[in-house]
N, C-alpha and C positions, 0 to 999 in steps of 0.2 A: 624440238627447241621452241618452234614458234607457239606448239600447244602450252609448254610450260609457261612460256614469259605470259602467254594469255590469263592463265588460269591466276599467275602470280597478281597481274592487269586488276582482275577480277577481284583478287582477295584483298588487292586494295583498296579498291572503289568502297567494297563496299564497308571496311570500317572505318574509310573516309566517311560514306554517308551514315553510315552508324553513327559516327562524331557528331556529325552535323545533326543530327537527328537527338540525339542526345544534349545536346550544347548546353541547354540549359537545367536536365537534371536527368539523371540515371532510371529515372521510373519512369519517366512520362516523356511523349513526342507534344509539345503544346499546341501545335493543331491537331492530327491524326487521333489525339485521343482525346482531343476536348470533347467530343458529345456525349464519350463513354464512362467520361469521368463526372460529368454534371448528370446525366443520367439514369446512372444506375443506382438506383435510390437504396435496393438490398444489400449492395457490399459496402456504401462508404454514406452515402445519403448526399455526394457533392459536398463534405464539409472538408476547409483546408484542412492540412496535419496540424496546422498552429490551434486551430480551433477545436478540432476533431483531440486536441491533448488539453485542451481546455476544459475537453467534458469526459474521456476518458481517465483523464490525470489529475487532474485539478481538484475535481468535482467530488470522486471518490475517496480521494484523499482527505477531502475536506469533512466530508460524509465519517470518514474512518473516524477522524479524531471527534469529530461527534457522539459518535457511540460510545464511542471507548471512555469517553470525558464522564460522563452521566452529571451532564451539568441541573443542576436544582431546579431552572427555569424550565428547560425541557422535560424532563422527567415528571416535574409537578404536573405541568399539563397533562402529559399521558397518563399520567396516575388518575385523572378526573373522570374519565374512560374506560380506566382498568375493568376488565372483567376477566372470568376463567376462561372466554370463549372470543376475546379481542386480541389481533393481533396488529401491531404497528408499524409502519414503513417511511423512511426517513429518507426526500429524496430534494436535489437543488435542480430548481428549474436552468438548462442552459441557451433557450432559445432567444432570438435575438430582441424583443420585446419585453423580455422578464430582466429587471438588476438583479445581479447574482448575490445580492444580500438576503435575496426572498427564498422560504425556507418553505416545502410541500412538506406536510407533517401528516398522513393519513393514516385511520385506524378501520380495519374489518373487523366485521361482526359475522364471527363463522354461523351463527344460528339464524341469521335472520338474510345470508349470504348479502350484507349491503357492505358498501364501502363511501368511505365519510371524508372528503378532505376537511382538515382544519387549515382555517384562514389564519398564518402568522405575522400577518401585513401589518398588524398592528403593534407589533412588539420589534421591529425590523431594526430598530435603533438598538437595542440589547442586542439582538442576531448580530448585526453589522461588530459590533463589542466583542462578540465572541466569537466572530470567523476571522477577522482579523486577529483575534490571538492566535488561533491556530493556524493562521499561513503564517505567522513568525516564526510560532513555537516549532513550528514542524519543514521552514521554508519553502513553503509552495511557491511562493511568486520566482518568476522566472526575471531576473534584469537585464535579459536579451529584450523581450518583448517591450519592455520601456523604452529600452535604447533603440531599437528599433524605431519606438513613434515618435521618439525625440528628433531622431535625423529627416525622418520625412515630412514631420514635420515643420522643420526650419529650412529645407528646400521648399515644399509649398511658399511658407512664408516668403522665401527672398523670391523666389518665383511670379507670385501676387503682387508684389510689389514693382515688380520690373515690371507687371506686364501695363499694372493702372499707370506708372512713372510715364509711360511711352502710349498712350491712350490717348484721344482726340477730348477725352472732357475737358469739363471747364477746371481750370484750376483750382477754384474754390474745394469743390468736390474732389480734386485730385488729391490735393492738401489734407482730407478730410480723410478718405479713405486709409492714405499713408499713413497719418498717424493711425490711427487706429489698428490698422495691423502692427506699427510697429511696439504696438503696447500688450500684443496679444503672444500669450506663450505656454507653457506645459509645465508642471511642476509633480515630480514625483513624491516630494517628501523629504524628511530628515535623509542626510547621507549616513547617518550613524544611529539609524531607528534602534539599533538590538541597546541602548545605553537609557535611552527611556522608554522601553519594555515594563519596568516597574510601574510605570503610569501608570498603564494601560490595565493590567492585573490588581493592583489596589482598585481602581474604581469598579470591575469587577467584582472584587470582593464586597466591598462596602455595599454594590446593588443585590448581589445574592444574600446576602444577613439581613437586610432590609426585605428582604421578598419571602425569608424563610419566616421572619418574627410575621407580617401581615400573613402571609399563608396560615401561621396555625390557629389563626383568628378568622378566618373563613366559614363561612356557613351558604349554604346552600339551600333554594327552599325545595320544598318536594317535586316542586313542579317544572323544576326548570332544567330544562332541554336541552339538547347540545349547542342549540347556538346561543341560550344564556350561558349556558358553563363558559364558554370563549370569550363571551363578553364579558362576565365578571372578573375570569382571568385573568384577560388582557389588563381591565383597570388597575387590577393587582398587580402586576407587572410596572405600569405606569406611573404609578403611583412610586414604587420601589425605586424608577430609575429618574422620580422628579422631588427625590428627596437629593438636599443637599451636599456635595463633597467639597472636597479640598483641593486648592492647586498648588504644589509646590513650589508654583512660579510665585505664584501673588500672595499668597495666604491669607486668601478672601476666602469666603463661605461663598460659594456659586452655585446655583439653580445646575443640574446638573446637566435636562437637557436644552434647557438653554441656550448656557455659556458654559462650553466643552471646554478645556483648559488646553491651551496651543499644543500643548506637547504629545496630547492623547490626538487634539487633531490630526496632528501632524504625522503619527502612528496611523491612522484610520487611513488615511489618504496612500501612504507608502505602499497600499496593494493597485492605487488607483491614479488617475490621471487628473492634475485638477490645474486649471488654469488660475494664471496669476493674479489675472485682476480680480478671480472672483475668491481669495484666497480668505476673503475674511467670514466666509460662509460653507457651511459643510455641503459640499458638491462633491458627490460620490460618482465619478464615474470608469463604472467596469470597463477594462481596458480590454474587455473580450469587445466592444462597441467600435472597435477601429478596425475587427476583422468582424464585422457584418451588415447585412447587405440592407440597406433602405425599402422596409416593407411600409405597406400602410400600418400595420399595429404599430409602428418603434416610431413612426411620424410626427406622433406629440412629445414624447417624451425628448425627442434628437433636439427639436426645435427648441426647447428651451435650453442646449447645450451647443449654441451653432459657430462654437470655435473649434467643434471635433475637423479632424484632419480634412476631411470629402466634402464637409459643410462650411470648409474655413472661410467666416465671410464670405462668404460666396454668393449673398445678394448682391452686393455689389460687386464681384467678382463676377458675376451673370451679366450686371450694366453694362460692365467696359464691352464684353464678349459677345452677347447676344441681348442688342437692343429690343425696349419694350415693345417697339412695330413689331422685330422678328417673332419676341415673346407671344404678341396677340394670337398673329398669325399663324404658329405652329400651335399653340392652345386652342384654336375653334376646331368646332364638332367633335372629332372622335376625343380630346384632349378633356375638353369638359366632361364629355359622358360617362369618362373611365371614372375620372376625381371624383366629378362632381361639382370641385370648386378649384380654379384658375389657382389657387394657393400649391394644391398638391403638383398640379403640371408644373410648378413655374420649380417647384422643388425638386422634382424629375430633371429637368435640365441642367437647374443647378450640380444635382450628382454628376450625372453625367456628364459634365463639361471638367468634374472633380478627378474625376475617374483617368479622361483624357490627358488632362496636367501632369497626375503622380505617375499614370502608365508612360508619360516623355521622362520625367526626370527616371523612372528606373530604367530605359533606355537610355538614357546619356551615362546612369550607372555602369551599368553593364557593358556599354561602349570603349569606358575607362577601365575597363579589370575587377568592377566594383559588387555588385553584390549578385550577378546573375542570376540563373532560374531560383527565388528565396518565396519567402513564406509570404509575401509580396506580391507574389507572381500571381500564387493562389487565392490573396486575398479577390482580387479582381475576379478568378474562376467562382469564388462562394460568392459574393455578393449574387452576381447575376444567377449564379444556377438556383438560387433557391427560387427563382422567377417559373422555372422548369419543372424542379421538384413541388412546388406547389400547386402546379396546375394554373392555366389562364382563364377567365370564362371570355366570352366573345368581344365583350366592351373592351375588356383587359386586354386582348389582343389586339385590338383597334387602335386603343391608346398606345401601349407600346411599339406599334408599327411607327406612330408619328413619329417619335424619336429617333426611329433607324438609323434617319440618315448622320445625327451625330455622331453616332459610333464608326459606320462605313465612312463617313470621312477621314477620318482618326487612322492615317497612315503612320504615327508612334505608335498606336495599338500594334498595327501590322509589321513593325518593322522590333517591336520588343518582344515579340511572340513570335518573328520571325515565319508570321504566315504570307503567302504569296497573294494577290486580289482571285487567282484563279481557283482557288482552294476550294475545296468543295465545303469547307467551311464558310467560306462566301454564297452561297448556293440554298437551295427550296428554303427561303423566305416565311414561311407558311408553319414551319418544325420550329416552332417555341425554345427546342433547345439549343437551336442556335440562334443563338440570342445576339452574337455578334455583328451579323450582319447589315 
């Protein structure tokens, strides 16, 4: 008897601790397998599943109706190349430095075994035209992932706001910052995009007639090389899409890329995340940029978009939180040496102070029955593990060390992840991939 009730003892426990081990998702223990999941660069590369379907899903799909399209602009270019012995390959960059409007378009040359990227940076406003047709035409965009950054987004916000309202500045500056968050917001676009789809497809049309009429007047001189052929191309191209169209709003004649016609805008953005106040300007930004992680490459381009969620004002979000003395003094020696320049450290904190905010509010989530182990959870795992996956050099690790202790103090970290201080995920400092510590 006493053996049974033990062994029953037993089969409880442990899918009690199964549960608890589980609590926040069916596949992963989020400490016990954090090192194995940021580290194993062959089965998964550390990318979350939101992201890891970003470039599994997205990407290819997007790639399909490419092909399948044999749109004039693209075709014509590889036609400039054509040979019996040239093959082509048609791929979307998805790392976190590259906008996913930028198109890798390379051809091999089987006789001479070279291989050639073409540069399509130049024509990316047509691209941008014709990948947003096909995430309508075919629905790739998912409106989980918007709504998504919409809620975390306006928790950050009231969050920022509470915290500058109850901060020792001076009121001037308090006043200052308040408004200015409270003006700051997310805008996905038309709620009923698929009803001016027509837009979007006549201007298309009108730029490929225009490109097909200049194409057949194309000449080429003997001499000119492949990266002339791209450059005359592209003119060609440019030319095509800075000729004239119509808006059925106004029925003005307008520079086409100029003054884009609200309602084409307003299509272009519906794949993207575009803030309010900067609404009167085409600011494209790929919502894949809210689940990735702050490298040095992605550092200039973040900065001139610094109302994304991690970045939200966050200069002055850094004032209230970690005064300029504290700033100094965690920036000397190893801090500069990583950067280089006190701009990149102070940008490193800012994340990281970002990091620690969203990781409370999905703990208070979660607290309430709210969104548990989500795609959320992971974001925070991909930001940092690509720290891991890329390898540190010595400075890098120097610099990074300074920071530690923002994170190891971040008992929301610990208490949303439900890791314990004694966890060996707290432990050898020194192993880059754990980064937590």
């Amino acid at each position: 008897m006493k053996r049974t009730v033990v062994l029953l003892l037993l089969s409880f426990l442990c899918v009690y601790s199964t549960r608890l081990a589980h609590k926040f998702s069916s596949t992963v223990h989020p400490c016990d397998d954090f090192e194995e999941f940021v580290c194993n660069e062959d089965e998964n590369g550390g990318l979350s599943p939101l992201f890891d379907s970003l470039r599994n899903g997205f990407y290819d799909r997007l790639k399909e109706a490419l092909l399948k399209d044999n749109d004039v602009v693209i075709e014509g270019l590889k036609n400039l190349f054509a040979g019996p012995n040239i093959t082509f390959q048609v791929d979307f960059p998805y790392h976190s430095h590259v906008p996913t409007r930028y198109l890798n378009l390379t051809y091999h040359n089987g006789l001479t075994n070279n291989t050639h990227r073409i540069d399509t940076t130049q024509i990316q406003v047509y691209l941008n035209l014709l990948f947003s047709k096909y995430t309508h035409q075919n629905k790739l965009r998912n409106a989980n992932w918007t709504n998504e950054v919409y809620n975390l987004y306006d928790d950050v916000k009231a969050q920022v706001i509470g915290i500058v309202q109850n901060s020792t500045l001076e009121q001037e500056h308090i006043n200052k910052f308040v408004s200015s968050f409270k003006q700051q917001g997310v805008d996905g676009g038309l709620e009923n995009e698929e009803s001016y789809f027509y837009v979007l497809m006549s201007a298309l049309s009108t730029i490929q007639q225009r490109f097909i009429d200049l194409k057949n007047t194309l000449t080429l001189e003997a001499d000119c090389n492949d990266d002339c052929k791209i450059k005359r191309y592209s003119n060609l191209v440019e030319t095509a899409m800075n000729e004239t169209v119509y808006s059925d709003r106004t029925l003005e004649r307008l520079p086409f890329v100029l003054s884009i016609p609200q309602e084409l805008r307003d299509i272009l953005n519906r794949m993207f995340i575009r803030t309010k106040y900067l609404e009167q300007d085409l600011v494209l930004v790929p919502v894949a940029f809210f689940y990735v992680p702050w490298t040095e490459d992605s550092i200039e381009y973040m900065m001139k978009y610094n109302e994304l969620i991690y970045q939200f004002s966050l200069e002055a979000f850094t004032d209230v939180v970690s005064d300029d003395d504290r700033f100094l003094q965690m920036a000397k020696g190893d801090g500069f040496k990583c950067y280089h320049r006190a701009g990149y450290c102070r940008a490193h904190i800012e994340f990281l102070e970002a990091v620690r905010l969203t990781t409370k509010i999905i703990k208070e989530r979660t607290e309430d029955g709210g969104s548990g182990f989500s795609d959320l959870h992971w974001f925070f795992f991909y930001m940092q593990s690509r720290w891991c996956i890329h390898g540190m050099t010595e400075e890098e690790y120097a610099c990074d060390s300074t920071f530690k202790p923002f994170l190891k103090q971040s008992t929301d970290f610990q208490k949303a992840f439900n890791c314990k201080p004694g966890h060996k995920l707290y432990t050898a400092a020194e192993n880059m991939c754990k980064i937590f510590v």
